[in-house]
C-alpha positions in Angstrom: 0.0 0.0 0.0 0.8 3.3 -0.7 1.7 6.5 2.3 -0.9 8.1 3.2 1.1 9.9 5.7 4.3 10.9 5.8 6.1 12.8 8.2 9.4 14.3 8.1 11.8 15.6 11.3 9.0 16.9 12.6 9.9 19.3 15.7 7.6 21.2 18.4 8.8 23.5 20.9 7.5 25.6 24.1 9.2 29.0 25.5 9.5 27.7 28.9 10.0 30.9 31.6 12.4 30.0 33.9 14.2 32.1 36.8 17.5 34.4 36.0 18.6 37.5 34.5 19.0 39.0 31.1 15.3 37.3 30.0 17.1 34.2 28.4 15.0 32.0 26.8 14.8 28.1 27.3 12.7 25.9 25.3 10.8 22.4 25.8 11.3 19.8 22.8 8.1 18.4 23.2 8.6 16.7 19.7 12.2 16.6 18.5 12.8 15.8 14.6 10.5 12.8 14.2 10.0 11.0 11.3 7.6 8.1 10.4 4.8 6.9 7.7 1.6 5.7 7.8 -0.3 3.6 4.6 -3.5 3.8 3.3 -5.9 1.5 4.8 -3.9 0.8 8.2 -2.8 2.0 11.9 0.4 3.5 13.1 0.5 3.0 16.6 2.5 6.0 18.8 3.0 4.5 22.4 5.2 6.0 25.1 4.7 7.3 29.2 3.4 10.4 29.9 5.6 13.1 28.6 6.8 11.1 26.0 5.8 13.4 23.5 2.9 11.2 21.7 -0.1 13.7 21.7 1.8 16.8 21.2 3.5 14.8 17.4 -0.5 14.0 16.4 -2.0 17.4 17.9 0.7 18.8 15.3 0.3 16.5 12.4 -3.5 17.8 13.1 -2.5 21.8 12.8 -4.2 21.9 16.2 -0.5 22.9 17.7 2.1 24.6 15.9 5.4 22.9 14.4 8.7 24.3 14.8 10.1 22.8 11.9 9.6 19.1 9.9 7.2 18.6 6.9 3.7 16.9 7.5 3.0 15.3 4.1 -1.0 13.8 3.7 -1.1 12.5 0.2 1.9 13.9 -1.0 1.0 17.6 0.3 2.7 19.2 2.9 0.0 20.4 5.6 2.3 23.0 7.5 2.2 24.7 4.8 -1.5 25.0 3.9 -3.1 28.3 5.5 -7.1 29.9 5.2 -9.0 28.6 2.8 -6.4 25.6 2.2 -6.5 24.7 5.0 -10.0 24.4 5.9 -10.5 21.9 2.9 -7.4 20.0 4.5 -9.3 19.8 7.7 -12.1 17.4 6.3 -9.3 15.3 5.4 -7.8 14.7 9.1 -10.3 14.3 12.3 -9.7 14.1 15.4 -11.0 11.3 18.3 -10.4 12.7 21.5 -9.3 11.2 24.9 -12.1 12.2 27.4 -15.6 11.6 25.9 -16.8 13.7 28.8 -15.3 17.1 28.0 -14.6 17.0 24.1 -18.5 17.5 23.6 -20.7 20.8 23.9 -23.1 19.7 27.0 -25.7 22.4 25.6 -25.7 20.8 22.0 -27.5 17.7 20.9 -26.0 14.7 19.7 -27.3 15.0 16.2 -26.1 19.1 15.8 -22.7 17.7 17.5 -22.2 15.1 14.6 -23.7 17.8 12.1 -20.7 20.8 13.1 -18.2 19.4 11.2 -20.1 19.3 7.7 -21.6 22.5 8.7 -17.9 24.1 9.1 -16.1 22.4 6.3 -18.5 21.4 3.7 -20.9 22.4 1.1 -23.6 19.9 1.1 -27.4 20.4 1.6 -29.5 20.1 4.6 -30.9 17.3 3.4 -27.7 15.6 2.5 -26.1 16.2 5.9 -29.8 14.9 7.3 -28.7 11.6 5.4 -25.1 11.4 6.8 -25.9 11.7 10.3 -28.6 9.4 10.5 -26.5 6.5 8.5 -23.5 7.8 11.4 -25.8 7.5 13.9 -26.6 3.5 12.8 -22.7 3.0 12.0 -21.8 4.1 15.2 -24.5 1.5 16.7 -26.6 4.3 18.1 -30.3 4.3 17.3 -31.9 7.5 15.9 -34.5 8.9 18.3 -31.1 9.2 20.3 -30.0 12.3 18.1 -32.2 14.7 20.5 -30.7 14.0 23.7 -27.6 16.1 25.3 -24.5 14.5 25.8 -25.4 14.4 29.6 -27.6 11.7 28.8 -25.1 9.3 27.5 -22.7 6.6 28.8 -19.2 7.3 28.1 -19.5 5.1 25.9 -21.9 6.2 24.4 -20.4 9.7 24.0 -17.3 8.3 22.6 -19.2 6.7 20.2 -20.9 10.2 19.2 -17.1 11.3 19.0 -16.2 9.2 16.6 -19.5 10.0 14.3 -18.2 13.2 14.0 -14.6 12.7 13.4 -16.2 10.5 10.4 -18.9 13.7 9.4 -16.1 14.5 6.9 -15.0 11.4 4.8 -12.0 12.4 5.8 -8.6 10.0 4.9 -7.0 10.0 8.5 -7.9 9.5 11.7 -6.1 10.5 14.6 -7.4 8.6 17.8 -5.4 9.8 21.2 -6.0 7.7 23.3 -9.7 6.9 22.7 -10.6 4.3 25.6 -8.0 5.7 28.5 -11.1 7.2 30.2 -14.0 4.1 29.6 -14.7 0.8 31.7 -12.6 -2.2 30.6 -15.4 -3.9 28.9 -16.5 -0.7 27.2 -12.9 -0.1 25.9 -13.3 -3.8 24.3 -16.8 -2.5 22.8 -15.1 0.9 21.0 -11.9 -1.2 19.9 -14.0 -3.7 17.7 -16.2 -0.9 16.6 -13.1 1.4 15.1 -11.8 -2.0 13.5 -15.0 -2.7 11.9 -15.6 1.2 10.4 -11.7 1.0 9.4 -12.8 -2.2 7.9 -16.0 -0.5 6.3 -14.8 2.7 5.4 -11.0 2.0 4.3 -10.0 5.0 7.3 -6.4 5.0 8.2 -6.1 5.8 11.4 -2.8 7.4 13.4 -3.5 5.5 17.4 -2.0 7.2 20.0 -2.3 5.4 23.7 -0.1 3.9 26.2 -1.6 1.2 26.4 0.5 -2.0 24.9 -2.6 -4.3 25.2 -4.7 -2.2 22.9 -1.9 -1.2 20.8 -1.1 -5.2 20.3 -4.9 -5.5 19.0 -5.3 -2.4 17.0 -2.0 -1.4 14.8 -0.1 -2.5 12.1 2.9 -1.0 13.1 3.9 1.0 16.2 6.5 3.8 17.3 7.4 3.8 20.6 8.5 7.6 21.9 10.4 8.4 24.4 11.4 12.2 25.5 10.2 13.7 22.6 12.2 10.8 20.7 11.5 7.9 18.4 13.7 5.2 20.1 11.9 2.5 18.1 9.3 1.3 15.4 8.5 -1.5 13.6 5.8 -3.6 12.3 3.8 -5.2 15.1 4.8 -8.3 15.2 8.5 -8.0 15.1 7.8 -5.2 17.7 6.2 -7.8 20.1 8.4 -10.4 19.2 11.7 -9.5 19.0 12.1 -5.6 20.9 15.5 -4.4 20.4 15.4 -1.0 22.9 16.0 -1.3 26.0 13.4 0.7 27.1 10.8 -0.9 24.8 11.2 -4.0 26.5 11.0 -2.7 29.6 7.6 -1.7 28.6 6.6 -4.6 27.3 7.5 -6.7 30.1 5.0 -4.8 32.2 2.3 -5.9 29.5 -0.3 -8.5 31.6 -0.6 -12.2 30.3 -3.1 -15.0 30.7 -0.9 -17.4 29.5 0.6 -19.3 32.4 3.6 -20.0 30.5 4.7 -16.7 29.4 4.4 -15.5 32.5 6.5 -17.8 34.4 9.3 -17.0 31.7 8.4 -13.4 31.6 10.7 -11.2 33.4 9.5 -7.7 34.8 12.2 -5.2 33.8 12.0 -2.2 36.3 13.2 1.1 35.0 15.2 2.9 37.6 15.7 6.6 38.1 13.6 9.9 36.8 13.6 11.1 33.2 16.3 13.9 32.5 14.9 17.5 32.7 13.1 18.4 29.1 14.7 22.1 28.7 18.3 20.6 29.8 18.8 17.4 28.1 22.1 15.0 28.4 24.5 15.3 25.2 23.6 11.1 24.6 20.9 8.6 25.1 18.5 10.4 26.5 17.2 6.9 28.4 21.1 6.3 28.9 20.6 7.4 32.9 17.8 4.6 33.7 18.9 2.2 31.3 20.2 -1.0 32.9 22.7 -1.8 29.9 24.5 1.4 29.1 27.6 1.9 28.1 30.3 5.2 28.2 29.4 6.0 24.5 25.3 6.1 25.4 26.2 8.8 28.0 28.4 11.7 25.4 26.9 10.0 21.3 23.1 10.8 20.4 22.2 7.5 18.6 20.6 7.6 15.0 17.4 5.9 14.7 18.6 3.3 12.0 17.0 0.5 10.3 17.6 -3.1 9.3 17.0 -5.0 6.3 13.1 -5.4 7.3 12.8 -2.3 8.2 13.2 -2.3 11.6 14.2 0.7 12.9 16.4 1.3 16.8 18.1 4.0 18.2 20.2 2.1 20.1 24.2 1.9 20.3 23.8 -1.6 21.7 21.7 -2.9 18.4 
């Protein structure tokens, strides 16, 4: 398949106002150049702790932060650079599923004039024609349609996530960006909203770009997956070699904190602990920046930044030790 996305050292920083003379400024690398791709038709998978830089890389990608620098390509045109009325037609091309169900809809709207906003902002169509779409959301979404006049207090959560992802659908648009859509929902919900974005990605061809830290739901819904660490990419990979066979250190400690029902696995399963505190943001180390908590570092992780380089399967580390 062919990239629908591709993004190229893309950067985002924050002034950060800190005490001392002569007004110097710092800055916080929130996302520091990061590059990856996703194809048409699949998930890319961005997983990382908090701080790790995930949401701020897909807030950008969506033009809902500001870049410092990289190029944000979505079929071959570069988003960062669209502005107005450019940009506005981009928009119906890349929607947005937000984490909290709770707070990312208008209590004093409706559910049917909350799935309706985004074709009344971005498109053209008739009343009728967005009458059409939001009743055949509505079913998609497994809602019924005498629903569409209650207020979003009125809902589940999931419920209202499900009204959240009608609307990032309103558009048609060709990517999806999901952060962390089930973080705030009941276990057995969360199972209930997974199989439902598989079976519209399924339906509609979306691509979707998942953001969560979650490996358990990142194992059932990506094709590949980036892991992020301090504003870094320190791996990515398909997800099965991902799973398999991690290659960074601190990709396997996260994964070795992933909970399994099989007895086996976890009696040979090993919980890797990550000692320590992550380095400040505005005063990084001159290496690894996961060289200070990482149990096999060597003299060369602590003064050499490493490259994020890939193998012959495309594979990609940043890792002296690899």
């Amino acid at each position: 398949m062919s990239d629908l996305l591709k993004v190229e050292n893309l950067t985002v920083r924050f002034e950060v106002k800190r005490g001392g003379g002569w007004n110097k400024k710092s800055y916080l690398y929130a996302v520091d150049d990061v590059s990856f791709t996703v194809k048409k038709g699949e998930t890319l998978a961005i997983v990382g702790e908090s701080g790790s830089g995930k949401t701020t890389a897909a807030l950008a990608v969506a033009r809902l932060v500001k870049a410092y620098s990289g190029k944000v390509a979505l079929a071959g045109e570069d988003i960062l650079q669209k502005e107005a009325e450019a940009l506005r037609q981009t928009r119906q091309k890349v929607q947005f599923i937000f984490q909290d169900p709770y707070s990312s809809l208008n209590p004093r709207k409706r559910a049917e004039a909350i799935v309706r906003e985004p074709l009344d902002s971005l498109s053209r169509k008739s009343e009728d024609e967005k009458t059409k779409i939001v009743d055949d959301l509505f079913e998609a979404v497994g809602l019924r349609p005498e629903q569409q006049r209650l207020f979003p207090h009125q809902f589940s959560g999931g419920q209202r996530q499900r009204i959240g992802i009608a609307r990032a659908l309103a558009t048609q648009p060709e990517l999806i960006i999901c952060d962390e859509p089930v973080s705030a929902l009941d276990v057995a919900v969360q199972a209930q909203i997974l199989n439902l974005l598989r079976k519209l990605q399924k339906d509609f061809g979306l691509t979707y770009l998942f953001i969560s830290h979650d490996l358990g739901v990142v194992q059932h819904m990506s094709d590949s997956i980036a892991v992020m660490y301090m504003g870094k990419v320190v791996e990515h990979a398909d997800r099965l070699s991902l799973f398999q066979t991690p290659r960074h250190p601190y990709t396997q400690a996260l994964l070795s904190a992933v909970p399994t029902v099989d007895r086996a696995k976890r009696a040979q399963q090993k919980r890797i602990l990550i000692p320590g505190d992550a380095p400040d943001p505005v005063n990084l180390p001159a290496g690894c920046r996961f060289a200070n908590r990482c149990p096999a570092a060597q003299a060369i992780c602590q003064t050499v930044e490493p490259e994020l380089k890939s193998d012959t399967n495309g594979h990609r580390t940043a890792c002296h030790l690899v």
